[in-house]
C-alpha positions in Angstrom: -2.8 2.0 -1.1 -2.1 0.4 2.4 -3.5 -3.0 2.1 -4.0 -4.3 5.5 -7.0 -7.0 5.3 -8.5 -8.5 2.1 -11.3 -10.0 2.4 -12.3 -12.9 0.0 -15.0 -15.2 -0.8 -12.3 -18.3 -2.0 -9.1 -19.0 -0.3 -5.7 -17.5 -2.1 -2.2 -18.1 -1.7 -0.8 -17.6 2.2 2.4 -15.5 2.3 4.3 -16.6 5.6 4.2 -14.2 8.7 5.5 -14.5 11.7 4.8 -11.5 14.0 1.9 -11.4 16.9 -0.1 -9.0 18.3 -0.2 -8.2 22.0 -3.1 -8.2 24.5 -5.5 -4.5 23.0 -6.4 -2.0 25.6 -9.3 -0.2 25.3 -10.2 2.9 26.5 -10.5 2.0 30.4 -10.4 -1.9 29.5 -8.0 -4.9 28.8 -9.1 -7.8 27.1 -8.2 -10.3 24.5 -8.9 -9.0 20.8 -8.7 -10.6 17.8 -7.2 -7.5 15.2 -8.5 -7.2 12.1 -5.1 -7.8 10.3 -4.4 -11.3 11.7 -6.1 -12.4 8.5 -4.1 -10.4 6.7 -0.7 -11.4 8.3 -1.3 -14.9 6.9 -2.0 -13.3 3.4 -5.2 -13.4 1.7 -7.4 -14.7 3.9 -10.5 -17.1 3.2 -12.9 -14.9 5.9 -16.2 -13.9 6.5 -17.7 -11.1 4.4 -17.9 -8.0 6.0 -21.3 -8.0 5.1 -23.5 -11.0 3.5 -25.3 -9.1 1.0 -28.4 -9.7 2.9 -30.2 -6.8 4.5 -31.4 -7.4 8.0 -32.2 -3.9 9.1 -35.0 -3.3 6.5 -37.6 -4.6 4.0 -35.0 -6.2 1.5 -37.8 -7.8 0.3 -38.7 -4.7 -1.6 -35.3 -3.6 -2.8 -34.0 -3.9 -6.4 -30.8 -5.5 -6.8 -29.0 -2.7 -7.4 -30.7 -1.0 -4.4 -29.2 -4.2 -2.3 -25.8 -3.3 -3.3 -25.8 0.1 -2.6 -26.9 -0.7 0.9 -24.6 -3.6 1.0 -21.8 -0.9 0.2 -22.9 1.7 3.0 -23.0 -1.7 5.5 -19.6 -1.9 5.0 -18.0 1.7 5.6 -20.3 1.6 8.5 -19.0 -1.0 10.2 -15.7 -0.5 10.2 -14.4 3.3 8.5 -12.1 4.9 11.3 -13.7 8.2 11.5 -16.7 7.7 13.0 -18.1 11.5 12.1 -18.3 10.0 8.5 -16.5 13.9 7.5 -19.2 15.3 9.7 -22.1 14.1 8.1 -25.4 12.2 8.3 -24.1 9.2 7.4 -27.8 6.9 7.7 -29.6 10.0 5.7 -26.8 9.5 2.9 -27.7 6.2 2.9 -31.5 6.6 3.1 -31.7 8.7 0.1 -29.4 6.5 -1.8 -31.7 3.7 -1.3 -34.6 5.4 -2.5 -33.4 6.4 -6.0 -34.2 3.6 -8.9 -31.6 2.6 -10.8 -31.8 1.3 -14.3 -28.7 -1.3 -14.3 -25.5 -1.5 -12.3 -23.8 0.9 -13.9 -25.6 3.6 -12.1 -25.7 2.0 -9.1 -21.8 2.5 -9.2 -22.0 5.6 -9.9 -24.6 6.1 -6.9 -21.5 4.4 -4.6 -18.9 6.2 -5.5 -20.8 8.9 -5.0 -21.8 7.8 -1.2 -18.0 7.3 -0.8 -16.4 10.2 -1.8 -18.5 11.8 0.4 -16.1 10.8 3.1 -13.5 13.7 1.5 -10.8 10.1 1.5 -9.0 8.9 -1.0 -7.8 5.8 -0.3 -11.5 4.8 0.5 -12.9 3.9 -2.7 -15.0 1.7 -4.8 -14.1 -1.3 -6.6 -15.6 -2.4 -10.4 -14.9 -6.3 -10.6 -12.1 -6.4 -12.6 -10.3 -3.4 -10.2 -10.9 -5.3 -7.3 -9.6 -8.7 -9.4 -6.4 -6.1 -10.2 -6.0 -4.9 -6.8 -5.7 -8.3 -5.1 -3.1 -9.5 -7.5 -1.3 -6.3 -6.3 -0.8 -8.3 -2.9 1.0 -11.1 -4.3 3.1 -9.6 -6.7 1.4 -11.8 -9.7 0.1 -8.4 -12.0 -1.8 -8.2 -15.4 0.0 -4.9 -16.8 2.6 -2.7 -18.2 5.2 -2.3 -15.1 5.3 0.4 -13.7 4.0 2.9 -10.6 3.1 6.1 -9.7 4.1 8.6 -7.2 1.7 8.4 -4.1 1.0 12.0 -4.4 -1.4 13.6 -7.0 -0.2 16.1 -9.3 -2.3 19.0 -11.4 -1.4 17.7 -14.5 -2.2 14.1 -13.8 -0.7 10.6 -12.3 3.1 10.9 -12.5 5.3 8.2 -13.1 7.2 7.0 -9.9 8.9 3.8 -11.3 9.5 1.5 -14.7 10.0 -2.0 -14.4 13.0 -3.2 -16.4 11.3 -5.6 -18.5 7.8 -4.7 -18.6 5.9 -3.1 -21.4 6.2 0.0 -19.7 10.2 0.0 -20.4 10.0 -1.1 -24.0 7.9 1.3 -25.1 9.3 4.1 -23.6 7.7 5.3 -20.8 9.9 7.2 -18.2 9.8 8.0 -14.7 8.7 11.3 -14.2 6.4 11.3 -17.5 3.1 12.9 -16.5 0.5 10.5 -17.4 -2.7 13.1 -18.6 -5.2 10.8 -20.2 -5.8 6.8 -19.7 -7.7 5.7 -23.1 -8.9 9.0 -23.7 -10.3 9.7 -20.2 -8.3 12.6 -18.3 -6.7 11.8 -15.3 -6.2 14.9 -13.3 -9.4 14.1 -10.9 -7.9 10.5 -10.2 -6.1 9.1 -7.2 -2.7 7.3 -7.9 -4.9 4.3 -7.1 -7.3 4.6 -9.1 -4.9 5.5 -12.2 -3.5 2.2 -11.6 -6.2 0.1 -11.2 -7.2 1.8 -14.7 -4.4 0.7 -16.5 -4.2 -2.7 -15.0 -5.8 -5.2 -17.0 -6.4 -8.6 -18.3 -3.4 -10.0 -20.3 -3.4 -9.5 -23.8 -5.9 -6.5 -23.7 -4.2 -2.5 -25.1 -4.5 0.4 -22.6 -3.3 3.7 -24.9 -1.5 6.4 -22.3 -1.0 10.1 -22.9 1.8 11.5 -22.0 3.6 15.0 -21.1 7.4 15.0 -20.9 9.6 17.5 -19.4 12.4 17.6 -22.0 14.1 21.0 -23.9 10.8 21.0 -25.2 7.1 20.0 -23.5 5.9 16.9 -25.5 3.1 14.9 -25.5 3.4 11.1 -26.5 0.5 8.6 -27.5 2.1 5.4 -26.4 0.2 1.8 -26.6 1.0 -0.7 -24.8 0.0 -4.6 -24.2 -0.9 -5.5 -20.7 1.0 -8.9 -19.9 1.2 -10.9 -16.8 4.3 -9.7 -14.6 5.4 -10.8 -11.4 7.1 -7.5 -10.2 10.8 -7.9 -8.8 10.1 -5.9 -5.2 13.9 -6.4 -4.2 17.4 -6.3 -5.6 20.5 -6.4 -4.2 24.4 -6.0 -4.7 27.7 -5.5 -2.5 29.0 -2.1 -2.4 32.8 -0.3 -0.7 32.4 2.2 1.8 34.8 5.1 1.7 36.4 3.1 5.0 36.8 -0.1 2.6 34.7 -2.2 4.3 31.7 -4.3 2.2 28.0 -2.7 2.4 25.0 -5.1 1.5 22.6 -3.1 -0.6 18.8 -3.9 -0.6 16.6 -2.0 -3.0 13.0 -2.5 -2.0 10.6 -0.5 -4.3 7.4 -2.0 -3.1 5.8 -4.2 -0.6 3.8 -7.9 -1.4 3.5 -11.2 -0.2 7.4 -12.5 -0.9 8.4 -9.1 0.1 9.7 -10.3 3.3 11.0 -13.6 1.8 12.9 -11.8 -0.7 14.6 -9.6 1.7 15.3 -12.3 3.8 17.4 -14.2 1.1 18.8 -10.7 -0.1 20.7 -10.2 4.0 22.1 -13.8 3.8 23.2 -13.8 0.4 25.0 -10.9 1.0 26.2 -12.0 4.1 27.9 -15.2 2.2 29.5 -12.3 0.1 31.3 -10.4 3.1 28.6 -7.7 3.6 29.9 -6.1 7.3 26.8 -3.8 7.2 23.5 -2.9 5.3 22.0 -0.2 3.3 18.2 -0.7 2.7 17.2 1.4 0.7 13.5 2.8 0.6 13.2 6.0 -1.8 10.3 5.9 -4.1 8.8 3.1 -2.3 5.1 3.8 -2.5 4.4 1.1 0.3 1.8 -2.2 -0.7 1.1 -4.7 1.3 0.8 -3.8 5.6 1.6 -7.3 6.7 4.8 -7.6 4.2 6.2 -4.2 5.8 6.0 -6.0 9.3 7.4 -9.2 7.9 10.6 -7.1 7.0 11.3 -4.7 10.2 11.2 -8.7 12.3 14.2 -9.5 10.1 16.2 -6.9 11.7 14.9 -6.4 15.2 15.2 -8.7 18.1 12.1 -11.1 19.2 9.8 -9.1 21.2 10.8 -5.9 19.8 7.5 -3.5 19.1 7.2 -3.1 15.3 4.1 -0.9 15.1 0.8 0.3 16.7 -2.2 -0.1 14.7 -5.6 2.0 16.0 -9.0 1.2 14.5 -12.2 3.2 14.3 -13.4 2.2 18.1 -10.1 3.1 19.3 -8.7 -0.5 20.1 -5.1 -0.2 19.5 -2.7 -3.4 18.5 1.0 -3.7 19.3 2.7 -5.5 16.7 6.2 -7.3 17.6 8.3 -9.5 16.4 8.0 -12.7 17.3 11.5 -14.4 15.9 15.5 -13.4 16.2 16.7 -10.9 13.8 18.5 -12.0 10.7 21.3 -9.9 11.0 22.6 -7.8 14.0 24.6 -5.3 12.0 25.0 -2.0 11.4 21.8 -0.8 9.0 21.5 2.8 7.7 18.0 3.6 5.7 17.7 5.6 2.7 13.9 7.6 2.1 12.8 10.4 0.6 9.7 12.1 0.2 8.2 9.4 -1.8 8.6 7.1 1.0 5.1 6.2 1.5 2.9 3.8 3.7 4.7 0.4 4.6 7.9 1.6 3.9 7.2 4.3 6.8 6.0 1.6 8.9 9.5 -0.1 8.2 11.9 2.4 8.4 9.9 3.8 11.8 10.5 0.4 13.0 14.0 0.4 12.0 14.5 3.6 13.8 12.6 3.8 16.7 14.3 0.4 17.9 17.5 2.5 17.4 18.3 -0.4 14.7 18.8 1.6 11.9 19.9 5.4 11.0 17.8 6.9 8.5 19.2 9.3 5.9 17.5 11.4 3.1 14.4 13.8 3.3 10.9 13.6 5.5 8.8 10.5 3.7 5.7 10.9 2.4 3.4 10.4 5.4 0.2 7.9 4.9 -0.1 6.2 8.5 -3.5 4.8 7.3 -4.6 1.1 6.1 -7.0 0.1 4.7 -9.2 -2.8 4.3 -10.3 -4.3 0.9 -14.3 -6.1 0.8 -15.6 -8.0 -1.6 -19.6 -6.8 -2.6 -22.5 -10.1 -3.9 -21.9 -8.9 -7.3 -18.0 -9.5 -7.6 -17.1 -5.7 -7.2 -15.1 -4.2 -3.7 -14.9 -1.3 -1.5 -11.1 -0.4 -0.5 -12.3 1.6 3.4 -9.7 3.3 5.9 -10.5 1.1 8.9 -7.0 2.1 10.9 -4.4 4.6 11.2 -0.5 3.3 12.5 1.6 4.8 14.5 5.5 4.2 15.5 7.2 2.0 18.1 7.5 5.4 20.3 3.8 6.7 19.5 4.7 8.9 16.6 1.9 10.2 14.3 3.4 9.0 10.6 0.0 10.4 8.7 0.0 13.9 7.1 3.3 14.1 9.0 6.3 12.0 7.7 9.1 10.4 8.9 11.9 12.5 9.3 15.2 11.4 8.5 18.7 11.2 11.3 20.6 12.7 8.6 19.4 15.3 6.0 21.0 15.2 2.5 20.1 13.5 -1.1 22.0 10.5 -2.0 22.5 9.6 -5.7 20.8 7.0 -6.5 23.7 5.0 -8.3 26.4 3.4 -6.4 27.9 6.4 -5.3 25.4 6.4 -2.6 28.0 5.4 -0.2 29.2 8.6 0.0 26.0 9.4 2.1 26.8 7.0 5.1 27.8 8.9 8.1 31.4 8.0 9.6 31.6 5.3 11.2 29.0 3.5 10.2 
């Protein structure tokens, strides 16, 4: 998921941003507008609630709690989801009849939501139980109760596939793989889940078991019954290392596999430690980088791009449209060549785009995954959360990145060990 604005009721930790927003134009208008994301540039922001939890446009007065939250829930896709058809349908009647029905406890009043909202045919917009939304939030800062490890941005038929293991997670030392096809989470199939919603599944409070079923692709199919301990992890987003180019000359390598609040930090003290170590260019490399955190894939284009350079566009439902730029000097000036592939997904296209666009930064691989949406992530009275696409993104030069993809300068698949230097073009 593309986390562009989280909306709390307590103020969290502040990552450190440093990019603006220019003057919005609207539709036959200029004025001054305040984007939705500012909050989220400076991290988790202490803000308003979308919506109070109070209901002002009818009797509330007569309403059962659980029919409060359900209207509370349709109050906020209203106000801000970006396609204003709500997929071509009544959106008040859905809400009208949802109202209506009585509900004997909570339980079925989330069901009732997520029914409302996968009306909307999205899915990134979603609903939140407490302890997903608690689990989502920690995604932004890196700080996450689990087993280490994500999943490919796209669904499969089978289930949630395994994009990534983290190195010392639970994940690793019980033998999980990347590419294992996860088919059941605690007994419960997972072929009708989102990646999202697989993860927010096996997140979990530290301490707690989550038991994963697994299909492997070996001689022979197998299927594995693996338990594992959910433990707090703060996930490494960024490595790094010196390679040799076939021309002999020093290549800083930065890995990046996802995107939080020290994203941009991290990166930044990657490209000067390697610098200290002779690095004459850089390779960032962005394959099977699902994306994270919208602000943290700004953050990381400034480092490379010159102050006042135009990072991304970012639309919302009423059609205002935001320029982000850079609003500080570049780290480094030289040369940069980006690896992706097509599991290059959401803020890693809005970095490498960036990159590109700005004719910073060559791209080589394979056409990215293509989610140019964002979403926004509200808190409910009752502790849960609705994740809602308020925005879609586009490049520097205009470019549509949704259902479409980045495509890459050069066309070829790099191995993903150090050979990868074979893959720069000459000259670079």
């Amino acid at each position: 998921m593309e986390i562009g604005f989280v909306s709390t009721g307590a103020p969290l930790r502040r990552p450190r941003v440093a990019c603006y927003t220019k003057m919005a134009v609207e539709s036959g208008r200029e004025g001054k507008h305040r984007s939705f994301f500012a909050g989220a540039a400076g991290g988790l922001a202490a803000s308003a609630v979308i919506w109070s939890g109070a209901i002002s446009d009818t009797t509330s007065f007569a309403f059962t709690e659980e029919q409060k939250l359900i209207a509370e829930a349709w109050r906020v896709v209203d106000q801000g989801y970006i396609d204003r058809t709500f997929n071509n349908q009544d959106w008040f009647k859905i809400r009208m009849k949802a109202v209506k029905k009585q509900y004997k406890d909570r339980q079925e009043a989330y069901e009732a939501i997520r029914k409302m909202v996968s009306s909307l045919n999205d899915p990134y917009t979603r609903f939140l139980s407490p302890d997903q939304l608690d689990s989502l939030t920690s995604t932004t800062t890196g700080d996450i109760a689990g087993i280490g490890l994500e999943l490919y941005p796209g669904a499969t038929k089978a289930g949630l596939q395994v994009l990534n293991v983290e190195g010392e997670g639970p994940a690793f030392r019980n033998g999980l793989k990347p590419d294992d096809v996860i088919i059941e989470i605690d007994g419960e199939e997972t072929a009708e889940l989102t990646p999202d919603e697989g993860a927010a599944r096996i997140r979990g409070s530290p301490g707690t078991t989550v038991v994963l079923t697994v299909q492997r692709t070996t001689d022979k199919q197998e299927e594995l019954n693996l338990k594992f301990v959910r433990e707090q992890l703060k996930l490494k987003s960024v490595t790094q290392s010196v390679k040799i180019s076939a021309e002999n000359r020093k290549v800083g390598y930065v890995k990046i596999k996802s995107f939080n609040g020290s994203t941009a930090d991290d990166v930044k003290a990657a490209l000067e430690n390697l610098k200290k170590q002779g690095a004459q260019e850089y390779v960032v490399d962005l394959r099977n980088n699902p994306g994270g955190y919208f602000p943290a894939g700004v953050e990381v284009a400034q480092l490379f791009l010159d102050e006042g350079s135009t990072v991304a566009f970012v639309i919302n439902s009423k059609g205002i449209q935001d320029e982000y730029m850079s609003s500080v000097p570049a780290v480094t000036r030289d040369p940069v060549a980006v690896l992706i592939n097509k599991n290059t997904a959401s803020a890693s296209e809005v970095l490498a785009g960036a990159l590109h666009d700005n004719n910073r930064a060559v791209l080589i691989g394979e056409k990215s995954f293509g989610k140019g949406v964002v979403q926004t992530v509200s808190p409910l009275s009752d502790g849960s959360g609705l994740a809602v696409t308020i925005a879609k993104y586009e490049t520097p030069k205009h470019k549509e990145v949704n259902k479409v993809g980045i495509f890459p300068d050069v066309s070829k698949t790099c191995p993903q060990d150090e050979t990868f230097v074979q893959c720069l073009p000459d000259g670079f």
